[in-house]
N, C-alpha and C positions, 0 to 999 in steps of 0.2 A: 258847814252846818254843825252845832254841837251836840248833836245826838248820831252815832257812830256804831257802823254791824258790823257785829264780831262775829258773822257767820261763819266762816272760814275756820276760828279756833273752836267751834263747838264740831266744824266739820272733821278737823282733825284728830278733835278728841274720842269722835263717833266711829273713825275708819269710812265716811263715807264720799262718795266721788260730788261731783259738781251734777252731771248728769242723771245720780242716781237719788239724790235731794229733791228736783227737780219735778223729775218724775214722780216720786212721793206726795210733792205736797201740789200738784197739778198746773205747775205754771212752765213754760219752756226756759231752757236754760239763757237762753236772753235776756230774760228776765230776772231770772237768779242771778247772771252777772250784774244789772245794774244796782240789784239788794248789794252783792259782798263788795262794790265796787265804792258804795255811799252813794252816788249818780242818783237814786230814788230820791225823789219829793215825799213818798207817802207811802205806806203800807197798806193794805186794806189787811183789818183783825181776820178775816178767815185765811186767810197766806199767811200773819203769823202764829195763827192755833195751830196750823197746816205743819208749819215749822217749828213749831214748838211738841207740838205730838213727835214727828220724823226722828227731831233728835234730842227729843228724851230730854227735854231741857225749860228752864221758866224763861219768858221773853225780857227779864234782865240777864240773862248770860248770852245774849245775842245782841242786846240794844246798850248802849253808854252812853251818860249824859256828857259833854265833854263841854268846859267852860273857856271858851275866848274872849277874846279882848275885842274883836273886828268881826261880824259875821263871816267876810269875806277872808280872815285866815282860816290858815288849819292847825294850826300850833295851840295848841291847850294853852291857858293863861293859868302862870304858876303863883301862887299865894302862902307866905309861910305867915 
């Protein structure tokens, strides 16, 4: 999928846990693994205000548009 959560490095950059996000922005951590994992099909906009309010951050520093060659890679198609 070319669009890619970087939740993990805004997690990092916040000090905050898995379980502590979670709890935050009211969805169980199950669920948050399948966001930081890409596994999600979709977001619903109140999960990312949820998360965007938690960690202090705009929904580009969590989402990436990422350009392939084949839906079905993962490897970014590189273009000079």
């Amino acid at each position: 999928m070319p669009i890619v959560f970087k939740i993990d490095l805004m997690m990092v950059k916040r000090k905050m846990s898995s379980n502590e996000l979670a709890r935050r922005i009211g969805i169980n951590a199950g669920s948050l693994s399948v966001l930081k994992t890409g596994k999600a099909r979709a977001i619903k906009m109140s999960t990312l205000e949820a998360m965007c309010r938690a960690l202090q951050c705009q929904p580009g520093d969590i989402l990436e548009f990422v350009e392939v060659e084949n839906e079905n890679e993962t490897q970014p198609l590189i273009t000079e």
